[in-house]
Backbone as XML, in Angstrom:
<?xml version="1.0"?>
<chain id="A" units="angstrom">
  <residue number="1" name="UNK">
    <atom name="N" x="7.747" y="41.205" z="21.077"/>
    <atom name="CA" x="8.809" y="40.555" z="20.333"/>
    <atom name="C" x="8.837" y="39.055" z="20.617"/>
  </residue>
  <residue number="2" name="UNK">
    <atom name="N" x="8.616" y="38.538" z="21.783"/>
    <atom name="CA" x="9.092" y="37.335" z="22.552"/>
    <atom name="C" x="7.287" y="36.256" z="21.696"/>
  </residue>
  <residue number="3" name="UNK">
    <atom name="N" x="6.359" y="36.701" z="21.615"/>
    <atom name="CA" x="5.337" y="36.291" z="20.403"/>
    <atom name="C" x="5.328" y="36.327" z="18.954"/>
  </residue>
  <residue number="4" name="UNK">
    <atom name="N" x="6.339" y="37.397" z="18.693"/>
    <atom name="CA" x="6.071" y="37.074" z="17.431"/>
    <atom name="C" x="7.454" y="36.411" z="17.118"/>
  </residue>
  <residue number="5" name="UNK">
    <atom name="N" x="8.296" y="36.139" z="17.846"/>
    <atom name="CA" x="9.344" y="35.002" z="17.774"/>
    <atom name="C" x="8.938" y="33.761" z="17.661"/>
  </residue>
  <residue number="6" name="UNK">
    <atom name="N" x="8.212" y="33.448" z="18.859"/>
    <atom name="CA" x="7.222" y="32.200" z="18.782"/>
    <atom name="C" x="6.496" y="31.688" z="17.719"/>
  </residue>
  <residue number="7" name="UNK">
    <atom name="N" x="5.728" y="32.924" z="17.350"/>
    <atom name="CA" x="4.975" y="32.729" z="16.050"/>
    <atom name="C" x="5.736" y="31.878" z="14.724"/>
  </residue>
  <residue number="8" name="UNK">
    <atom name="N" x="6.902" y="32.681" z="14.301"/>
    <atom name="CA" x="7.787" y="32.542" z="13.608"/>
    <atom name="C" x="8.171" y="31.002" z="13.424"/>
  </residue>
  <residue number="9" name="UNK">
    <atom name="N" x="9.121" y="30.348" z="15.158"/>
    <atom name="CA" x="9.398" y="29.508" z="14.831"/>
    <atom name="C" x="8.293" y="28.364" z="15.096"/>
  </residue>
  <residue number="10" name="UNK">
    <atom name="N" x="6.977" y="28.533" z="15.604"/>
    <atom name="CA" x="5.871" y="27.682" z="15.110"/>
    <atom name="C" x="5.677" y="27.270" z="13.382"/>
  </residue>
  <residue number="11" name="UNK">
    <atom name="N" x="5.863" y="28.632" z="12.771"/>
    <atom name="CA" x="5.342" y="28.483" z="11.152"/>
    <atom name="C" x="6.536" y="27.853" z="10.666"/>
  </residue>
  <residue number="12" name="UNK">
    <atom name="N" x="7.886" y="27.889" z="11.043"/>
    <atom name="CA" x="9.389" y="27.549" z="10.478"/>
    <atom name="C" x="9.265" y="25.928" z="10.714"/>
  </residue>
  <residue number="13" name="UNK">
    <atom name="N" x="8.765" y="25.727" z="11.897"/>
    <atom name="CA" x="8.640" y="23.992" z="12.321"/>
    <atom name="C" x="7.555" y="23.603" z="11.626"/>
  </residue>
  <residue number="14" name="UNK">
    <atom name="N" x="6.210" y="23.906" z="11.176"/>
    <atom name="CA" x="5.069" y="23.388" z="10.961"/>
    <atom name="C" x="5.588" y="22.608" z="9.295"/>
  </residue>
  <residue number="15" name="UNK">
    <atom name="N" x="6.160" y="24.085" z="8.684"/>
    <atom name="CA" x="6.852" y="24.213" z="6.977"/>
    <atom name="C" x="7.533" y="23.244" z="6.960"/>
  </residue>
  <residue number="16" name="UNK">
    <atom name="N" x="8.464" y="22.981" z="8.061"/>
    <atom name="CA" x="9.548" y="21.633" z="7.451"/>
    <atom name="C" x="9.039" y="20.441" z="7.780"/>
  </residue>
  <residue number="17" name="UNK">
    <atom name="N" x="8.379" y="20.670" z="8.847"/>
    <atom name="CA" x="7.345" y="19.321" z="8.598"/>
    <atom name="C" x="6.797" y="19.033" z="7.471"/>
  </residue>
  <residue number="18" name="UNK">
    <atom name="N" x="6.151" y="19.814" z="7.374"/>
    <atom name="CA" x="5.187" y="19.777" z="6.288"/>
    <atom name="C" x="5.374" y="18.740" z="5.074"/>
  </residue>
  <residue number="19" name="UNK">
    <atom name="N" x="7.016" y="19.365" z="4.568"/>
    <atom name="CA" x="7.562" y="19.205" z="3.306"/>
    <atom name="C" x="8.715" y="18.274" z="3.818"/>
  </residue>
  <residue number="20" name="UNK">
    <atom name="N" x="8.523" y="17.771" z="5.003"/>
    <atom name="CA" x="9.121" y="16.881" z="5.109"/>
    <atom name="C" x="11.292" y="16.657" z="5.513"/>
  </residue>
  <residue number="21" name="UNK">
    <atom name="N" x="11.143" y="18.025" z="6.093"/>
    <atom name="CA" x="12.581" y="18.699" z="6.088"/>
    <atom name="C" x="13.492" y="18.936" z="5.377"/>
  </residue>
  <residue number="22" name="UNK">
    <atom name="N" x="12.858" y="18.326" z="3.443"/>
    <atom name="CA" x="13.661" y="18.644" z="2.459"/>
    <atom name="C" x="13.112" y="19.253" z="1.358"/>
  </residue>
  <residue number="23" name="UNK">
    <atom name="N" x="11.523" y="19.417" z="1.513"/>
    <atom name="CA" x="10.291" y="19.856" z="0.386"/>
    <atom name="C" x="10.455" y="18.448" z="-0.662"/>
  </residue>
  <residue number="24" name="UNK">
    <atom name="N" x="10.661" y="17.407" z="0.038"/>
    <atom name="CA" x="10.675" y="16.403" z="-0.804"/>
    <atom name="C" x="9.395" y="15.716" z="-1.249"/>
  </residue>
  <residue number="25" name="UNK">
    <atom name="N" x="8.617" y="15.177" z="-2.115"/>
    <atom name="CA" x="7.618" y="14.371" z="-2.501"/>
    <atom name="C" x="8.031" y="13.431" z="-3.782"/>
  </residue>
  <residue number="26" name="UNK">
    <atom name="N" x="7.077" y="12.619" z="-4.101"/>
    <atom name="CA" x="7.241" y="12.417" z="-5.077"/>
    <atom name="C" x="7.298" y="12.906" z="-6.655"/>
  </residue>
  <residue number="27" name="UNK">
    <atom name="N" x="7.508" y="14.150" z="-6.472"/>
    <atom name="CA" x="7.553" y="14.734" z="-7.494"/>
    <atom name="C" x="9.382" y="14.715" z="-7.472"/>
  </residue>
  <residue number="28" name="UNK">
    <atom name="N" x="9.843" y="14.423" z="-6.421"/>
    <atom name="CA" x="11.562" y="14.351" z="-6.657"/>
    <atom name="C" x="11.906" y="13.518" z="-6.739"/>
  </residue>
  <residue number="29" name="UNK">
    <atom name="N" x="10.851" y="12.142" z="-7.727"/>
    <atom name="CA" x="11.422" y="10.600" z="-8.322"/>
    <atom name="C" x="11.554" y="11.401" z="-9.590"/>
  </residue>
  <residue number="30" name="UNK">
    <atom name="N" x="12.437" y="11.477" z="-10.507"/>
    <atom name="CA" x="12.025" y="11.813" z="-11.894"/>
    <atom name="C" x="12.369" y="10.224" z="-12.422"/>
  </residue>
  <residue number="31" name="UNK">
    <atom name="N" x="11.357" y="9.815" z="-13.385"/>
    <atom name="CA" x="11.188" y="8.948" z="-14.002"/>
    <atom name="C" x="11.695" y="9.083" z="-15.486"/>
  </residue>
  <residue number="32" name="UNK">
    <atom name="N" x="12.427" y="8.663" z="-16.058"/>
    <atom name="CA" x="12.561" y="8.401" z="-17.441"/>
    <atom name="C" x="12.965" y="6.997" z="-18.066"/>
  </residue>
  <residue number="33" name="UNK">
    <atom name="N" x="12.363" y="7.596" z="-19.661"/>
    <atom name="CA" x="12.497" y="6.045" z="-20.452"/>
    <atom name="C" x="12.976" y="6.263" z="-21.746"/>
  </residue>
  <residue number="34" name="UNK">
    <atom name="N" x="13.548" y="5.240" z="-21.811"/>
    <atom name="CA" x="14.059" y="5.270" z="-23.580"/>
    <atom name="C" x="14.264" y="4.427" z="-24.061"/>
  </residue>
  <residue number="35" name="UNK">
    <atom name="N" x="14.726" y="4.700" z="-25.726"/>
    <atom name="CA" x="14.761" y="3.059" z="-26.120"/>
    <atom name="C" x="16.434" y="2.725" z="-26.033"/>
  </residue>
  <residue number="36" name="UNK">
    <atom name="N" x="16.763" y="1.280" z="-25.915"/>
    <atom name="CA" x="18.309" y="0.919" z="-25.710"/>
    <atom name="C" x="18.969" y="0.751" z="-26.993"/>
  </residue>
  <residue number="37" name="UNK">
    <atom name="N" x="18.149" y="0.277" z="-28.106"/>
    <atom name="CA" x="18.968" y="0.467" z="-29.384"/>
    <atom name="C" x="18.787" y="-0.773" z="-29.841"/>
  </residue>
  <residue number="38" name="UNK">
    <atom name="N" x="18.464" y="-1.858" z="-28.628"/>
    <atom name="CA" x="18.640" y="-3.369" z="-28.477"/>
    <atom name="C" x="16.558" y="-3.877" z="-29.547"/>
  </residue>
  <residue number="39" name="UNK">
    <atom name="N" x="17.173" y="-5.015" z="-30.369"/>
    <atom name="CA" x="15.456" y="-5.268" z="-30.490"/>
    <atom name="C" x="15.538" y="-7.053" z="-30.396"/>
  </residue>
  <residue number="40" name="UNK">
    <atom name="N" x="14.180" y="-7.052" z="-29.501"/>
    <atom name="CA" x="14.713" y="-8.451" z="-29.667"/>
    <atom name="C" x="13.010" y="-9.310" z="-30.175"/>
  </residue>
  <residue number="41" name="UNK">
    <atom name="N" x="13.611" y="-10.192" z="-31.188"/>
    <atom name="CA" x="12.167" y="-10.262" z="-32.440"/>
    <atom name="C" x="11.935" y="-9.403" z="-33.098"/>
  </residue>
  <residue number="42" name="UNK">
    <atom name="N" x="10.572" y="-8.960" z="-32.672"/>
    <atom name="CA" x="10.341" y="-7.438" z="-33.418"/>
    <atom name="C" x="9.988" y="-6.102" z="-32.473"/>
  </residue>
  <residue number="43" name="UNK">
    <atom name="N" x="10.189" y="-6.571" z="-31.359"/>
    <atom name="CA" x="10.191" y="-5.589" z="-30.605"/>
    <atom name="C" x="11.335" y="-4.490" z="-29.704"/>
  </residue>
  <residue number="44" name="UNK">
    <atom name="N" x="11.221" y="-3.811" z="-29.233"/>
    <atom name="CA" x="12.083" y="-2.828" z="-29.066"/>
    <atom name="C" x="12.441" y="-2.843" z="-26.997"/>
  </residue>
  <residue number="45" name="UNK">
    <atom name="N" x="13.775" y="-2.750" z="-27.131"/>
    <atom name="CA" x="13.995" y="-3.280" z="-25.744"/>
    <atom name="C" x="14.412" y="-1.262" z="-25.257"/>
  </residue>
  <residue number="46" name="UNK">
    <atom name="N" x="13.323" y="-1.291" z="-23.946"/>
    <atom name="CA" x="13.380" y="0.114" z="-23.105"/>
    <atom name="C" x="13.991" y="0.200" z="-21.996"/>
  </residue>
  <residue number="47" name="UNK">
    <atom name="N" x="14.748" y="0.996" z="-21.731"/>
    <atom name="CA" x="14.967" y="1.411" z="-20.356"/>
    <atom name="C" x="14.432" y="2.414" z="-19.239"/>
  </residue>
  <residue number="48" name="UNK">
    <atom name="N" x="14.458" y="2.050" z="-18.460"/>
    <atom name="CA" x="13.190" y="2.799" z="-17.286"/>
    <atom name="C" x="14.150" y="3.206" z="-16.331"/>
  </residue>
  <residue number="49" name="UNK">
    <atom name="N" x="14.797" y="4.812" z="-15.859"/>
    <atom name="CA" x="15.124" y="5.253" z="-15.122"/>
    <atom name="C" x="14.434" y="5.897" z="-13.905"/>
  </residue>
  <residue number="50" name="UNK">
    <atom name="N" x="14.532" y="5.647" z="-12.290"/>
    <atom name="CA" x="14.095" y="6.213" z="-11.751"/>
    <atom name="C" x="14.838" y="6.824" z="-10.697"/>
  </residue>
  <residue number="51" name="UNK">
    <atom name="N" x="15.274" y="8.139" z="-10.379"/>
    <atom name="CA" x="16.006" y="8.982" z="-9.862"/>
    <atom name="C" x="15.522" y="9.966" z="-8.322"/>
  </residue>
  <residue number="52" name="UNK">
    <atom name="N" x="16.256" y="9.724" z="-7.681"/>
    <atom name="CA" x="15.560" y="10.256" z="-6.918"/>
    <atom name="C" x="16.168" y="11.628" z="-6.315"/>
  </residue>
  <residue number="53" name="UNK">
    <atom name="N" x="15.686" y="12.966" z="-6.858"/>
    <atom name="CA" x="16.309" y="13.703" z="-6.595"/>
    <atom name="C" x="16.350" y="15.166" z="-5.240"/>
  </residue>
  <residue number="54" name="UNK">
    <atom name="N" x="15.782" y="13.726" z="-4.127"/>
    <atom name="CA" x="16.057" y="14.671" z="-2.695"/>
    <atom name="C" x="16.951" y="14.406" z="-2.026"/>
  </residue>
  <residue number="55" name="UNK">
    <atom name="N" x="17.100" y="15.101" z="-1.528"/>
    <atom name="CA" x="18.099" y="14.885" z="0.102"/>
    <atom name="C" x="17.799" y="13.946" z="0.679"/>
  </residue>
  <residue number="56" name="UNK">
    <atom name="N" x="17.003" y="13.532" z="0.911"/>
    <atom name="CA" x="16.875" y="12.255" z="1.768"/>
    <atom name="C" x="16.662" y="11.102" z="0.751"/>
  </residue>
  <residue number="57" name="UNK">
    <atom name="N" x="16.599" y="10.062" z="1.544"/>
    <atom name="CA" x="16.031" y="8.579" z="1.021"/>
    <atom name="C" x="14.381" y="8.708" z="0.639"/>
  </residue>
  <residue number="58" name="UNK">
    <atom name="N" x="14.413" y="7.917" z="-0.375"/>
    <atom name="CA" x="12.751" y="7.095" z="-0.717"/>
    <atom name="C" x="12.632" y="5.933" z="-0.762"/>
  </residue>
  <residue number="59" name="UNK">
    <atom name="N" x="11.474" y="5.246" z="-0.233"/>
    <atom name="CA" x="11.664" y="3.633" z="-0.093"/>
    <atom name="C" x="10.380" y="3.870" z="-0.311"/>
  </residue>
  <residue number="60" name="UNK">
    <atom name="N" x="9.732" y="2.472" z="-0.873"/>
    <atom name="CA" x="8.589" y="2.201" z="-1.187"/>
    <atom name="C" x="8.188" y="2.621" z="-2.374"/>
  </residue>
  <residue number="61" name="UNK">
    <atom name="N" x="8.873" y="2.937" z="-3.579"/>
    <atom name="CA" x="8.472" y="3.466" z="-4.474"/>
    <atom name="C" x="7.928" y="2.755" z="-5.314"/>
  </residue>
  <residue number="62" name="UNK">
    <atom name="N" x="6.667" y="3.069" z="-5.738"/>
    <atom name="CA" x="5.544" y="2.400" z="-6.751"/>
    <atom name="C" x="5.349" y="3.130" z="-8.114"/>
  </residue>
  <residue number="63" name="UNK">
    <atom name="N" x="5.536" y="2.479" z="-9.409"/>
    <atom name="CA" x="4.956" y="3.447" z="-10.352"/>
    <atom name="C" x="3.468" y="2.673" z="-10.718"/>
  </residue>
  <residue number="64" name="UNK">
    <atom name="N" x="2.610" y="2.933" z="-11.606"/>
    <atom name="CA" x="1.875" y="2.872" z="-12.534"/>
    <atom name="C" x="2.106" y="1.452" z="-13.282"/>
  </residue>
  <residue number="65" name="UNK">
    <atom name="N" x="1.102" y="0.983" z="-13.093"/>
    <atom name="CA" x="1.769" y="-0.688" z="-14.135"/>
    <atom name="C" x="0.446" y="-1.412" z="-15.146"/>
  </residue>
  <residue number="66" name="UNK">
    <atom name="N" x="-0.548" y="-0.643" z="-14.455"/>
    <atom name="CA" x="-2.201" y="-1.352" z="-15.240"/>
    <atom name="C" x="-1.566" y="-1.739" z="-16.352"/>
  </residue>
  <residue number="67" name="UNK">
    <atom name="N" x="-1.965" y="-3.254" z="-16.606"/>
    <atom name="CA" x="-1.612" y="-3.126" z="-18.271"/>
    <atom name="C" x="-0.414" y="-3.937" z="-18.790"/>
  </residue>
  <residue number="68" name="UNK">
    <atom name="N" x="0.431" y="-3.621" z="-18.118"/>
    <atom name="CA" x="1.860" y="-3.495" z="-18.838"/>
    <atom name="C" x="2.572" y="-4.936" z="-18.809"/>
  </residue>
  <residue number="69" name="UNK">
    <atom name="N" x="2.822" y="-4.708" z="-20.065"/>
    <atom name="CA" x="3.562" y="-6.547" z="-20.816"/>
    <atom name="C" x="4.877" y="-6.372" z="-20.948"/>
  </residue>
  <residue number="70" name="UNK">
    <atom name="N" x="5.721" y="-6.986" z="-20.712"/>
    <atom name="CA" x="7.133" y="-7.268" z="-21.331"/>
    <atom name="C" x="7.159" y="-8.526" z="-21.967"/>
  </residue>
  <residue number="71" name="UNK">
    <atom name="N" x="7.719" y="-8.702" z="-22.885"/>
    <atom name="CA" x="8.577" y="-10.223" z="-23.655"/>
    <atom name="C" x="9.817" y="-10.946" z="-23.159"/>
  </residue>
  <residue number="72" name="UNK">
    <atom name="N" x="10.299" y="-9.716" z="-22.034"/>
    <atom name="CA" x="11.640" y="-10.414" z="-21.726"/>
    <atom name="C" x="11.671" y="-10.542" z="-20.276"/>
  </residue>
  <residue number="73" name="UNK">
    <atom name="N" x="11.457" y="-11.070" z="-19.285"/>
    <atom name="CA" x="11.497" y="-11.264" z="-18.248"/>
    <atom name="C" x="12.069" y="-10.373" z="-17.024"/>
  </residue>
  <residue number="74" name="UNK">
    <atom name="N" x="11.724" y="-9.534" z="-16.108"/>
    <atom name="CA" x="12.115" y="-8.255" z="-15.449"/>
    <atom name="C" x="12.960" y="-9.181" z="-14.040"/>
  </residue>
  <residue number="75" name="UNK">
    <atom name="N" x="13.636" y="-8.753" z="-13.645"/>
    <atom name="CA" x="14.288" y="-9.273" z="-12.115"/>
    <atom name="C" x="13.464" y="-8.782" z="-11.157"/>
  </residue>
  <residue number="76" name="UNK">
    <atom name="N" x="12.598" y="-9.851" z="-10.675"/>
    <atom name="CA" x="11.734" y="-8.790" z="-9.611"/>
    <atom name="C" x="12.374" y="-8.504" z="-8.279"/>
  </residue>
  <residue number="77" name="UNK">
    <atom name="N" x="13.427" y="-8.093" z="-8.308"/>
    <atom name="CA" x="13.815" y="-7.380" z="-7.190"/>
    <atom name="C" x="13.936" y="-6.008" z="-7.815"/>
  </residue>
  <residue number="78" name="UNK">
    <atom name="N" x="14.354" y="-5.773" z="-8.924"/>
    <atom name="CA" x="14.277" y="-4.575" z="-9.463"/>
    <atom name="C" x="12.764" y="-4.081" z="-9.563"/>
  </residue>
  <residue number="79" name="UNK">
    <atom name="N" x="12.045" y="-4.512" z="-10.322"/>
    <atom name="CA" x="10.606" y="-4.433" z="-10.692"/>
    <atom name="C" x="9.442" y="-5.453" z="-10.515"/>
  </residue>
  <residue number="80" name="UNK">
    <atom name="N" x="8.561" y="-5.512" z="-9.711"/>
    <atom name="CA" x="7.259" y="-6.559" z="-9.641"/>
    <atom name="C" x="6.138" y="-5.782" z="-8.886"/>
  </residue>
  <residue number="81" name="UNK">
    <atom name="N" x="5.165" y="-6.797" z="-9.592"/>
    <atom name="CA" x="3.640" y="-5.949" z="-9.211"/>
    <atom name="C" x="3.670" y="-6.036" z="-7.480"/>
  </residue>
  <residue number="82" name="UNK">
    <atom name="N" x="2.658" y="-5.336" z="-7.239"/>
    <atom name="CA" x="2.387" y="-4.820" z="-5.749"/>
    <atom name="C" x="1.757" y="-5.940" z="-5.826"/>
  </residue>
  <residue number="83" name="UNK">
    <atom name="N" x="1.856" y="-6.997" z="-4.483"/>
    <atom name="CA" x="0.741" y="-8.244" z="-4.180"/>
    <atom name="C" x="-1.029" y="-7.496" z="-3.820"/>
  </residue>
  <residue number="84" name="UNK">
    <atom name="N" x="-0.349" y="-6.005" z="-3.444"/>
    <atom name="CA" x="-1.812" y="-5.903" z="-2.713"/>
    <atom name="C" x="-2.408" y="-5.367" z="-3.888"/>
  </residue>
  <residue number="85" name="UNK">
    <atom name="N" x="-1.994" y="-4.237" z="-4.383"/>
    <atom name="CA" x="-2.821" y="-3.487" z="-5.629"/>
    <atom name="C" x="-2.188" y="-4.045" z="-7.137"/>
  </residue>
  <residue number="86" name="UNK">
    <atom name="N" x="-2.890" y="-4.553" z="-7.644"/>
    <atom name="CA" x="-2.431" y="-4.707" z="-9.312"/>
    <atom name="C" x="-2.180" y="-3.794" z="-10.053"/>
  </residue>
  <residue number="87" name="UNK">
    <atom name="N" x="-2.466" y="-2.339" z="-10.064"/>
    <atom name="CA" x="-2.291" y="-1.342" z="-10.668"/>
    <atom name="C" x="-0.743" y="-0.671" z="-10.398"/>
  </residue>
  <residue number="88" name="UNK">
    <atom name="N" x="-0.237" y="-1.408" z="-9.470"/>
    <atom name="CA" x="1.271" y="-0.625" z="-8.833"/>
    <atom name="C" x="2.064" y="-1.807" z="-8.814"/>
  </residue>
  <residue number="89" name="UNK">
    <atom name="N" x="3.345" y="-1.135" z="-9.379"/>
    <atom name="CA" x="4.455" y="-2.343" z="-9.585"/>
    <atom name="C" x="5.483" y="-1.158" z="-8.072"/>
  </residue>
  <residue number="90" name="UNK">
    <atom name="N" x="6.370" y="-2.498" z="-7.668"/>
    <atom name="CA" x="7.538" y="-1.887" z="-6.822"/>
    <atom name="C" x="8.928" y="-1.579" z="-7.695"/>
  </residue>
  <residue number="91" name="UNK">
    <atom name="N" x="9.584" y="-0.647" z="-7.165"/>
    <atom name="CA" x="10.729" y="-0.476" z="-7.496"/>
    <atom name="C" x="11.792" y="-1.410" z="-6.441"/>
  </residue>
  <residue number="92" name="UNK">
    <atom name="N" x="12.313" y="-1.787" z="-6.911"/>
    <atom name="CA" x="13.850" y="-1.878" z="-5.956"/>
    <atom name="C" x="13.049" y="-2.594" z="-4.880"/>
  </residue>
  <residue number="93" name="UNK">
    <atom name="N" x="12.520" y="-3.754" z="-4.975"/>
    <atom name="CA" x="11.645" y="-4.490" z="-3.857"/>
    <atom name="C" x="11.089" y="-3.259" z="-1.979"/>
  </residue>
  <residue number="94" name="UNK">
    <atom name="N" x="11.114" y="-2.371" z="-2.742"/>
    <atom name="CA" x="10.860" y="-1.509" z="-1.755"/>
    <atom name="C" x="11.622" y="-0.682" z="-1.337"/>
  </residue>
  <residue number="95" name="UNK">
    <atom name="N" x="12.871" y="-1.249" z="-1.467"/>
    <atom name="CA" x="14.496" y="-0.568" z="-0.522"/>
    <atom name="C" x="14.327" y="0.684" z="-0.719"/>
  </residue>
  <residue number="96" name="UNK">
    <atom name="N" x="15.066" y="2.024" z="-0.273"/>
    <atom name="CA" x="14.810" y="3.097" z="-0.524"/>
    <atom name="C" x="16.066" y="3.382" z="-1.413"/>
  </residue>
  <residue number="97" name="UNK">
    <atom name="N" x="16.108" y="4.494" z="-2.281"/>
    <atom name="CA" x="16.776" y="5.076" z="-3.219"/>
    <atom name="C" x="17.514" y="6.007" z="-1.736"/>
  </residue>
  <residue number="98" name="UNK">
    <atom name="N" x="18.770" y="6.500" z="-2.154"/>
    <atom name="CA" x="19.663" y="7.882" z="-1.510"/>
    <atom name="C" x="19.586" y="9.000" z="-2.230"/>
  </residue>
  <residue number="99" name="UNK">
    <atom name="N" x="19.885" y="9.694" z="-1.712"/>
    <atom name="CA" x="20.159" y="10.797" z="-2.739"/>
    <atom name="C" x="21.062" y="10.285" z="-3.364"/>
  </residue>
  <residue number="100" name="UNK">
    <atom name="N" x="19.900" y="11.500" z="-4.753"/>
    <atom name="CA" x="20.601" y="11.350" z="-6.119"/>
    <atom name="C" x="20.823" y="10.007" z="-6.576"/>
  </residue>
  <residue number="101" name="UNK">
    <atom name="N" x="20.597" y="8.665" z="-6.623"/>
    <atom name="CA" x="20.772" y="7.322" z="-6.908"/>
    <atom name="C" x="19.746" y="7.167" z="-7.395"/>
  </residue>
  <residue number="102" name="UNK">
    <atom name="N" x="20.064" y="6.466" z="-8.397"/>
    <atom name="CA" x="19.077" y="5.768" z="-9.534"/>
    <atom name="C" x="19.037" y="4.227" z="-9.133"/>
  </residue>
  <residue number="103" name="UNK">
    <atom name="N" x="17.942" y="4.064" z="-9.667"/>
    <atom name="CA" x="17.377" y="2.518" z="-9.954"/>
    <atom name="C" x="16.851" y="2.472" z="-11.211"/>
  </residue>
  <residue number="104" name="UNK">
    <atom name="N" x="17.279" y="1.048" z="-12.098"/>
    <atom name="CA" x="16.752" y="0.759" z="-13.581"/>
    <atom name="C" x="16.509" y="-0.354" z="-13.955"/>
  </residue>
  <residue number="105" name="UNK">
    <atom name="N" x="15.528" y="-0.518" z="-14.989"/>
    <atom name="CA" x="14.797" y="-1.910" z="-15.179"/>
    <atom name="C" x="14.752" y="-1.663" z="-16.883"/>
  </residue>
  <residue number="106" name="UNK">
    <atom name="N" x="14.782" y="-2.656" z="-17.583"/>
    <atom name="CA" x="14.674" y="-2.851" z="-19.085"/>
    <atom name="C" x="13.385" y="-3.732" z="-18.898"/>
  </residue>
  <residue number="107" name="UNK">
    <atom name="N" x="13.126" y="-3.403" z="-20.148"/>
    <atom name="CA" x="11.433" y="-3.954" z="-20.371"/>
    <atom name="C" x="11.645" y="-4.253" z="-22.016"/>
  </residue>
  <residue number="108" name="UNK">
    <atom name="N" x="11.057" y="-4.946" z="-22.369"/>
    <atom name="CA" x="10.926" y="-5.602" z="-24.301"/>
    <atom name="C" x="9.612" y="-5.491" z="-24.902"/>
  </residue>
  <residue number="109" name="UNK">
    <atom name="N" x="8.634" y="-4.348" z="-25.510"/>
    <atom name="CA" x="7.539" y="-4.466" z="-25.906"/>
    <atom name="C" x="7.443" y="-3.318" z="-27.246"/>
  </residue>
  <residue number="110" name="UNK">
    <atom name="N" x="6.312" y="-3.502" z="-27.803"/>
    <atom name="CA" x="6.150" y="-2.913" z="-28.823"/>
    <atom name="C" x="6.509" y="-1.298" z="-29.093"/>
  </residue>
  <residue number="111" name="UNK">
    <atom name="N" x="5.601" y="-0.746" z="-28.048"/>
    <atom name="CA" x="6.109" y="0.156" z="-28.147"/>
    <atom name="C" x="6.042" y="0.512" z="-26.417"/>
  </residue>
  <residue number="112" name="UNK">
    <atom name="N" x="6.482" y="1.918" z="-26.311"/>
    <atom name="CA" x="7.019" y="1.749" z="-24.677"/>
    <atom name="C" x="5.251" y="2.181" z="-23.732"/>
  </residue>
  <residue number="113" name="UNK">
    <atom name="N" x="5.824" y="1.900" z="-22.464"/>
    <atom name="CA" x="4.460" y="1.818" z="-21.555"/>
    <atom name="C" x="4.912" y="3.708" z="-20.883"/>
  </residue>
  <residue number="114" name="UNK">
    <atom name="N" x="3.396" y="3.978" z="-20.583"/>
    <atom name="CA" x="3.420" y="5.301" z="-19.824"/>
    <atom name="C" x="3.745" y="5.278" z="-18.302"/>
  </residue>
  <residue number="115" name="UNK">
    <atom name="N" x="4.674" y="5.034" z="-17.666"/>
    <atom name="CA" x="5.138" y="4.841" z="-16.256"/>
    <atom name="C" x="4.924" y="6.136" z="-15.836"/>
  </residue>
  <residue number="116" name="UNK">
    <atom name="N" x="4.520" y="5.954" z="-14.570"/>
    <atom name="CA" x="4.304" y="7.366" z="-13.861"/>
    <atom name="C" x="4.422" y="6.698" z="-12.235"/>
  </residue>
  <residue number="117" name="UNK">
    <atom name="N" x="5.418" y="7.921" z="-11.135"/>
    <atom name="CA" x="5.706" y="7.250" z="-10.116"/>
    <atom name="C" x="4.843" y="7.696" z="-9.426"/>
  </residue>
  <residue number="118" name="UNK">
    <atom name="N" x="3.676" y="6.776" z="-8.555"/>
    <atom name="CA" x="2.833" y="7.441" z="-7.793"/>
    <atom name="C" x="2.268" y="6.907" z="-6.849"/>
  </residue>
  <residue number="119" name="UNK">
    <atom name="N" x="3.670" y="6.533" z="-6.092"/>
    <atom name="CA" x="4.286" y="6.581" z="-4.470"/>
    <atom name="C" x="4.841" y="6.326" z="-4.108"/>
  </residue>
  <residue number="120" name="UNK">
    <atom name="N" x="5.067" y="7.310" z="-3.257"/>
    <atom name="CA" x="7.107" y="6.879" z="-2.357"/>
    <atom name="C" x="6.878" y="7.508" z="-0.828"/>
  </residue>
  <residue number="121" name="UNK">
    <atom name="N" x="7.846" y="6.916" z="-0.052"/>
    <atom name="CA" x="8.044" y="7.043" z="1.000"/>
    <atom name="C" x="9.471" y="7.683" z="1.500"/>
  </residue>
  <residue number="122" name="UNK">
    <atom name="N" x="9.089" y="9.069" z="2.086"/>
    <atom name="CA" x="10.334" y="9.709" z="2.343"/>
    <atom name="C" x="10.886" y="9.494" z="3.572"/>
  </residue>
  <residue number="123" name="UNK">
    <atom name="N" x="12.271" y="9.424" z="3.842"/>
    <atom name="CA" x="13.118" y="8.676" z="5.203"/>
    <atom name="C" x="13.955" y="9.826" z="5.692"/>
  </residue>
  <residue number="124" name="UNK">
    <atom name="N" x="13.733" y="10.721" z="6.468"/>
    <atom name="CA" x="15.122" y="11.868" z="7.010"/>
    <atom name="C" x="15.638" y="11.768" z="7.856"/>
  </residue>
</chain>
């Protein structure tokens, strides 16, 4: 009994490690976008939601940016490219999201960009 107790809480500690004591990854930024209704010229002004829906904090969150133009100027504390990689913009100059708290950025382009969040840093 006194081994396979052990056993147990070896695999119970390894698991929450694992997943980080909340099964959190980045798959618990949900990202969304839409349009605001707003056009300015001829283009169409978007909004970019990013949510973070673990228990703990995320900091460092990077989406997807190759590419991507705006017409209207972003606050880069909200949004700016990574100095090191060009392909990754920051969220929220790094800060971490809380649970459940959003961070959002408007963008002005033709039509909208494919954002995808792909990396964050979990804090417990």
């Amino acid at each position: 009994m006194g081994v396979a107790l052990k056993i147990f809480y070896a695999i119970l500690i390894s698991s929450l490690l694992g997943k980080g004591m909340g099964g959190c990854s980045i798959h618990s930024l949900k990202l969304t976008q839409s349009m605001t209704g707003v056009m300015i010229g001829r283009k169409f002004e978007y909004v970019v939601v990013v949510t973070n829906e673990c228990n703990c904090e995320q900091g460092n969150i990077n989406v997807n940016c190759k590419g991507f133009h705006t017409a209207k100027s972003i606050d880069p504390f909200l949004f700016k490219h990574d100095g090191a990689d060009s392909t990754k913009c920051v969220l929220i100059n790094g800060y971490p999201l809380g649970n459940h708290q959003s961070a959002y950025f408007k963008y002005v382009w033709d039509r909208p960009y494919p954002f995808t969040v792909v990396d964050g840093k979990m804090t417990c």
